[in-house]
C-alpha positions in Angstrom: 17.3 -25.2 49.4 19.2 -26.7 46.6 18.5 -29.5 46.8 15.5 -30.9 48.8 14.5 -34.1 48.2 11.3 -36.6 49.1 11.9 -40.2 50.2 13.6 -42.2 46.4 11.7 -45.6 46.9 8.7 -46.8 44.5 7.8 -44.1 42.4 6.1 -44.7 39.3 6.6 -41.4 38.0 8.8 -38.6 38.0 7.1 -34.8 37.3 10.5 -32.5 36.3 9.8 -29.4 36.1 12.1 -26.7 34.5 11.6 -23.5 35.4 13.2 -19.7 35.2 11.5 -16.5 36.2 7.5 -18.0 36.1 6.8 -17.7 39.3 3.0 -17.1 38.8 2.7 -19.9 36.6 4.6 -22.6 38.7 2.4 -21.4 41.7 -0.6 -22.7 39.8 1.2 -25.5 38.6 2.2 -26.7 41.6 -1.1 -26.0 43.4 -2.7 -28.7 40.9 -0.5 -30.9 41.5 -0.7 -30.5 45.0 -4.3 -31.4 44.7 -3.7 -34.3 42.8 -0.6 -35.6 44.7 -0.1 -39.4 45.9 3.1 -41.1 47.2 3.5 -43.0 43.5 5.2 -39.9 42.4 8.3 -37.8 42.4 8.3 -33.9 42.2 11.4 -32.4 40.6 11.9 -28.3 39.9 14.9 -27.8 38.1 15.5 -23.6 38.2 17.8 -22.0 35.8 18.5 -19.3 38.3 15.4 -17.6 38.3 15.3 -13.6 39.7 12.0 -13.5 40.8 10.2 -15.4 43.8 10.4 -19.0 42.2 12.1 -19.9 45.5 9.4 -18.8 47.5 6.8 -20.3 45.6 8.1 -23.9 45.7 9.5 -23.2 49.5 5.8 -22.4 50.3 3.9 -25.6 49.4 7.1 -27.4 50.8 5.7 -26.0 54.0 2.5 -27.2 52.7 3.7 -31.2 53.0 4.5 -31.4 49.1 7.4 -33.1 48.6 9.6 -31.6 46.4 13.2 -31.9 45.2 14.5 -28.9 44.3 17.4 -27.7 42.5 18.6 -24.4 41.8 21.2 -23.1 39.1 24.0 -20.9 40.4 23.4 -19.4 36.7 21.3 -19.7 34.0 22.5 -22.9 32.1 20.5 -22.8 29.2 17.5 -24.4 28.5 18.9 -27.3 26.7 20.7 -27.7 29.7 17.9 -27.4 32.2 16.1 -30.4 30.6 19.0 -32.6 30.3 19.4 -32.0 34.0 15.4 -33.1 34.4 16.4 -36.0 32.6 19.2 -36.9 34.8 17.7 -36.5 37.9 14.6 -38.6 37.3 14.2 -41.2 39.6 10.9 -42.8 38.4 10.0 -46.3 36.6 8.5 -43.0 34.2 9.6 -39.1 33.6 7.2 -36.6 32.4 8.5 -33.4 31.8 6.1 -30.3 32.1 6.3 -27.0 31.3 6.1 -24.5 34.5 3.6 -22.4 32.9 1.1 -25.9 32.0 -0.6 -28.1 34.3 -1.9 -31.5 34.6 -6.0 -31.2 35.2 -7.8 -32.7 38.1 -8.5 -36.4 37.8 -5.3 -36.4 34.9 -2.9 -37.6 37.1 -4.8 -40.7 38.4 -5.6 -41.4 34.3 -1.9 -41.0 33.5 -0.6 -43.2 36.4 -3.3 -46.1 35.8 -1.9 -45.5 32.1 1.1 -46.2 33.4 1.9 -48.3 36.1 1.3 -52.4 35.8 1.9 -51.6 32.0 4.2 -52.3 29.4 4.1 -49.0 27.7 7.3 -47.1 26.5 5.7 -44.0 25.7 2.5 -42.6 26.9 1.2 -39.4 25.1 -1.5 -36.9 26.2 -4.0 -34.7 24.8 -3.7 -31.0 25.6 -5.6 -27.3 25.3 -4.7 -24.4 25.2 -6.1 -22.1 27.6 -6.2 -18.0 27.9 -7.7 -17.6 31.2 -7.4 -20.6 34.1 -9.6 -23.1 33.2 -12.2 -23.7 36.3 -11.1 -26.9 37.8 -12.1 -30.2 36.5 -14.6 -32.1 38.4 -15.3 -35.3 36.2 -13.5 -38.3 36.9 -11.8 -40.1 33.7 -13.4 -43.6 32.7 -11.3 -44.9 29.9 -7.3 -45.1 30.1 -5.2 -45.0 27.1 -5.5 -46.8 24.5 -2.8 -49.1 22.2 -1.1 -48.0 19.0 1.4 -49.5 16.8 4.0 -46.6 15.8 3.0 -46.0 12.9 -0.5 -44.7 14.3 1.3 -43.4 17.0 3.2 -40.8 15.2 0.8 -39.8 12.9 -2.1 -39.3 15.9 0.6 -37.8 18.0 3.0 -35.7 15.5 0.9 -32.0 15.4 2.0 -31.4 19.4 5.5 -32.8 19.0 6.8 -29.1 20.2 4.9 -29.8 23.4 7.0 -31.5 25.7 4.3 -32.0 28.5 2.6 -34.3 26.4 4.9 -37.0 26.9 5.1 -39.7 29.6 8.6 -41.6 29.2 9.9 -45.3 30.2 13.2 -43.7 32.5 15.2 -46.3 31.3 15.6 -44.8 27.7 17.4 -41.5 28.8 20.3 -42.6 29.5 20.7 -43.9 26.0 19.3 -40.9 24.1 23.0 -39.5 24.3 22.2 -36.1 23.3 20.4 -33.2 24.6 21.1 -30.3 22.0 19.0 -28.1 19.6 15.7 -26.5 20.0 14.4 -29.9 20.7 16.2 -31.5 23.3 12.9 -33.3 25.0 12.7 -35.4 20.9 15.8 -36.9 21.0 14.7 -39.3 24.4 11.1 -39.0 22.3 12.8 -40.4 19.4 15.0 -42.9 20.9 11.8 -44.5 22.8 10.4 -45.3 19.5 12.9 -45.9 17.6 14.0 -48.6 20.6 10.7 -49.4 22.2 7.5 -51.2 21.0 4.4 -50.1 23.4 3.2 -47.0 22.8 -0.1 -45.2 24.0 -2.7 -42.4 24.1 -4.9 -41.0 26.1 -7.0 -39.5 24.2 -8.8 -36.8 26.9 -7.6 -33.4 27.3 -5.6 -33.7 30.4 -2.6 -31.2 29.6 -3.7 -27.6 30.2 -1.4 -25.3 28.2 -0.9 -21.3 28.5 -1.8 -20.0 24.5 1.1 -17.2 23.1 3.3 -17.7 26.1 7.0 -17.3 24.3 8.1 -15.2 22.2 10.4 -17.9 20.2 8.5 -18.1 17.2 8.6 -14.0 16.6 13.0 -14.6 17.2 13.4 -17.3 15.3 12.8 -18.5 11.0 10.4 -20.8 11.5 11.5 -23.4 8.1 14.5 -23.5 9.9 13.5 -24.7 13.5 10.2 -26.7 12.5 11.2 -28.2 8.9 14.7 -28.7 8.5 16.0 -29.0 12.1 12.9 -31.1 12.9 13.0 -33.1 9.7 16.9 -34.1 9.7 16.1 -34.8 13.8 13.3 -37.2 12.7 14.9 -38.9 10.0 17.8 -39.2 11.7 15.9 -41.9 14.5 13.0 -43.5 12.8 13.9 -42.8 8.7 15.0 -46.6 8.7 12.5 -48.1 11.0 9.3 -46.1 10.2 8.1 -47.2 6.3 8.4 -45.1 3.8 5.1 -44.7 3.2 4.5 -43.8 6.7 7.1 -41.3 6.3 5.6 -39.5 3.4 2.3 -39.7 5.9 4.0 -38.0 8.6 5.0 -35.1 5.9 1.9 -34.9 4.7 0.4 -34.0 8.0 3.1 -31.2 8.8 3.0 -29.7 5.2 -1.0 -29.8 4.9 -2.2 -29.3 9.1 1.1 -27.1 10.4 3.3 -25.6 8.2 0.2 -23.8 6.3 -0.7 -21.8 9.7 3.0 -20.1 9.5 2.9 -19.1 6.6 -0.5 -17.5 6.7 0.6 -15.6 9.7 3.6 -14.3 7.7 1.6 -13.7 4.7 -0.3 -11.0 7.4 2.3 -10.1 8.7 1.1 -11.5 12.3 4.8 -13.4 12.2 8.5 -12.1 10.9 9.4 -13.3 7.1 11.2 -16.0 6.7 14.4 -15.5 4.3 15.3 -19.7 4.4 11.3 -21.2 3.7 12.3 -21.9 -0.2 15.5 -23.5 0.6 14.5 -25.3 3.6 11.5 -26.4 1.7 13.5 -27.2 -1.4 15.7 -29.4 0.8 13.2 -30.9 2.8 10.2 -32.5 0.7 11.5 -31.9 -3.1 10.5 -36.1 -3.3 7.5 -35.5 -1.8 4.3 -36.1 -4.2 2.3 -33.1 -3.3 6.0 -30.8 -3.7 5.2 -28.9 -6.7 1.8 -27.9 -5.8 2.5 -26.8 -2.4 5.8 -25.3 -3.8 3.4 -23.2 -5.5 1.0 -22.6 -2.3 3.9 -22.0 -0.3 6.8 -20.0 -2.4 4.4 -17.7 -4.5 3.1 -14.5 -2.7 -0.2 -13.7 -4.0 -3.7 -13.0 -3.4 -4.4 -16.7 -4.7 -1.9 -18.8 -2.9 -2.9 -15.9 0.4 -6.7 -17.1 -0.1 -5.6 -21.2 -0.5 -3.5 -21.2 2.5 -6.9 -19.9 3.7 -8.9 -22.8 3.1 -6.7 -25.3 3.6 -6.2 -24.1 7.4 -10.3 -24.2 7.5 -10.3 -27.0 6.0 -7.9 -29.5 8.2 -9.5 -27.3 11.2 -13.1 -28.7 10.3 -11.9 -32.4 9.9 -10.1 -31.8 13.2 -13.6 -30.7 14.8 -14.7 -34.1 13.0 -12.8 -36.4 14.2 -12.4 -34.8 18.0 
């Protein structure tokens, strides 16, 4: 059953799904998608040599008529790795991959795929939640389909949920020039390269993408300035630096400095997350030309009741706004 595939011809859009050991959370997965399934798509479960009964689960609702293509590591590959190989295998005018452990909602699909197909768009992005328990199924239908944005707006409406990769609705035909795969976040380099290449980019602005809340352990392994400011950062700049203004730049850095970064160091400041060692170099290195450096230098650097109690409010704050304008 490595390899099971559904018939190649006119598919608007390829799901890849990369999976190890989630078997409860792919069942679900695939049982929405099940729900939701017309012959415009492609189903694709790339398994990094799962242990548990992954197999099962996507052998059972291959018994159920869902066509599936299914590939399974000999061994673990990597992650990295298991995405590139989504990438590769996509055989649809799009490729949206999704994590096993999120799910589109009822009525998503058919809003992502009139999104998409007839369209110009290069890059389609949707709105997600996070969820504790299963959300009860959705019965509403969707009304409006996404809407139009220059870059710019793209990317600063878009750039809080740039970890999540099931978010993202890709035009296949930029992977194969995105070149690289590597680093924490492999699924931003073909992100990247669609706008730094592309012109059409879109929204939809419901909450379509259900995601599991507190499902990895990454964050607790890892020093956060050095995954979400400097590798981000150089990865950013490294695409759209000369094709995104300056001033759209310092936007972008804004947003992550005021709306992100403050979250992370609160939890550290609690000790709810490790301490990170690298946050005054990697913020040093980062956004030392940045206008608002010095005072959230200050906010940031300075362990104190004060700078503790300002982090504070300026979480409740951009939460508040983000109630606003939802």
């Amino acid at each position: 059953m490595d390899d099971i595939k559904a018939p190649l011809q006119d598919k608007i859009l390829t799901i890849a799904i990369p999976t190890f050991n989630r078997c409860t959370f792919l069942d679900e997965n695939l049982k929405r998608l099940k729900n939701q399934y017309t012959e415009k798509i492609d189903i694709l479960i790339c398994d990094n040599a799962s242990t548990d009964q992954t197999s099962e689960v996507v052998e059972k609702y291959i018994n159920q008529g869902l066509p599936i293509r299914y590939y399974k590591n000999s061994e673990n590959l990597g992650w990295e790795r298991n995405f590139e190989l989504c990438f590769k295998r996509t055989i649809g005018k799009y490729t949206m991959l999704i994590g096993d452990d999120d799910f589109i909602i009822e009525h998503g699909l058919d809003l992502i795929l009139d999104s998409i197909e007839d369209k110009k768009t290069d890059l389609l992005f949707c709105k997600a939640f996070g969820f504790d328990k299963l959300p009860p199924e959705n019965t509403k239908k969707f009304r409006s389909t996404a809407k139009d944005y220059s870059l710019e707006v793209f990317l600063k409406k878009t750039i809080l949920q740039f970890r999540l990769l099931s978010s993202y609705v890709i035009k296949s035909e930029y992977i194969e020039s995105s070149g690289s795969f590597t680093g924490n976040f492999a699924h931003l380099h073909v992100v990247f390269n669609v706008l730094l290449k592309g012109n059409n980019f879109s929204i939809i602005n419901e909450k379509i993408i259900a995601c599991k809340k507190d499902n990895s352990d990454f964050d607790q392994k890892t020093n956060f300035s050095d995954i979400y400011m400097k590798e981000f950062f150089e990865l950013y700049r490294k695409y759209l630096d000369k094709k995104v203004s300056s001033k759209n730049n310092e936007d972008v850095e804004k947003i992550m400095m005021y709306e992100y970064y403050p979250k992370y160091i609160f939890k550290m400041r609690i000790n709810m997350l490790k301490n990170d060692p690298n946050l005054e170099e990697n913020f040093n290195l980062m956004f030392k030309n940045h206008k608002s450096f010095n005072f959230l230098k200050f906010v940031f650097l300075k362990k104190n009741i004060i700078t503790t109690i300002i982090l504070f409010y300026i979480i409740l704050y951009y939460q508040i706004i983000n109630l606003i304008r939802a």
